[in-house]
N, C-alpha and C positions, 0 to 999 in steps of 0.2 A: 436572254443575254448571259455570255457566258462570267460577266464580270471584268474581264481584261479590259483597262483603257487606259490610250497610249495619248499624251499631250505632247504636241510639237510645238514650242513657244521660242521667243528669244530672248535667254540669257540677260545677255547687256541690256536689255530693257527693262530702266526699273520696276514700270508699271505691268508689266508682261510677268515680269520674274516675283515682282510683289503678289501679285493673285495667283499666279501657276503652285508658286511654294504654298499657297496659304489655301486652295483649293482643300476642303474635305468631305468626302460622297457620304453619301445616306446610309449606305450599308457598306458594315467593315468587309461583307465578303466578295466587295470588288477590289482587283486588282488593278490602283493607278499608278503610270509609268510617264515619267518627267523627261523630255526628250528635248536636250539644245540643238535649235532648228541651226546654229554657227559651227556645228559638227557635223562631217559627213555620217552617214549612218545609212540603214534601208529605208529606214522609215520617210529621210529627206531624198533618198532616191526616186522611191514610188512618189511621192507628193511631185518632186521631179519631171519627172515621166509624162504627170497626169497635166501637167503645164501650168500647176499651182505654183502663183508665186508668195511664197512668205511673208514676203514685206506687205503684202495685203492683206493677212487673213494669217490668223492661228490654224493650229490643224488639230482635229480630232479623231481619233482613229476609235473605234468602238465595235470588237467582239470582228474587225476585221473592213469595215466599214468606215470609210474617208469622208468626214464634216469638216467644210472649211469657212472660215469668216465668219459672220454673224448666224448662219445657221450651226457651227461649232457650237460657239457660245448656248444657242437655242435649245440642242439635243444637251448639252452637258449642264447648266443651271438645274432643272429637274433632276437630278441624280443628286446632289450639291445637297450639303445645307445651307444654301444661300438664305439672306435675308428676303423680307417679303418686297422690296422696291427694285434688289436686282432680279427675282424671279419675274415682277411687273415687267420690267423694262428687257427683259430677255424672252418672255412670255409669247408673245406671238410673231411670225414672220416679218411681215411690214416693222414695228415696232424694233425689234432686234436687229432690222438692217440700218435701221437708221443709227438707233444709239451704238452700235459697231462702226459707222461708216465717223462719227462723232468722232469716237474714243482710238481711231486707228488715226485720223488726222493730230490729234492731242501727241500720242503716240512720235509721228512722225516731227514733228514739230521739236519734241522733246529729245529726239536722239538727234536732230542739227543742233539743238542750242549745247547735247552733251559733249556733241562732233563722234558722235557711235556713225560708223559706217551702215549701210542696207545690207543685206547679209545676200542680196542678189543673187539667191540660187538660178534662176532660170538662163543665167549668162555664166556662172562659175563652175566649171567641168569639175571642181571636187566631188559638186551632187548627182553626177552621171556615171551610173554603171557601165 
């Protein structure tokens, strides 16, 4: 790996924005890059493209390589200094999809009661090259 990793989250989500900011990798010699999924950009173009939608799933980009949803999560806790209950709970496949599929409900919940709109890339031509 060459180091470079690219976080696609959303902003207005406090719980998004609360762990994306607060995210710190194992080694200082990776490069992490904080990416608002409510901005056009390339990075929400390709995710675009690939017919990922956001509102499901964070996105991981690594050394060139698209992680979405709970395997994002999966591939990025290991690089992390997470503590040892998020690395359990992000730790294996099965396991990871559920406590994502959990905390993306929690998530959703939480941006109706805030009235944050979906950031609906897969219908809003901002995100289309």
């Amino acid at each position: 790996m060459t180091g470079k990793i690219e976080i696609l989250y959303d902003d207005q989500c406090p719980v998004c924005r609360g762990y994306c900011t607060k995210v710190r990798l194992k080694e200082d010699a990776h490069e992490i890059t904080l990416t608002d999924a409510r901005k056009p950009g390339a990075l929400m173009e390709e995710v675009t493209a690939q017919g990922l939608d956001i509102d499901e799933g964070m996105v991981v980009k690594i050394d060139g390589k698209i992680y979405y949803g709970s395997e994002a999560m999966r591939v990025l806790v290991p690089l992390t200094k997470a503590g040892r209950v998020q690395r359990l709970l992000f730790g294996t496949k099965n396991l990871s999809a559920a406590v994502y599929g959990f905390c993306k409900t929690v998530r959703n919940i939480l941006l109706r009661a805030l009235r944050i709109r979906k950031i609906d890339n897969l219908k809003d031509p901002r995100y289309r090259s």
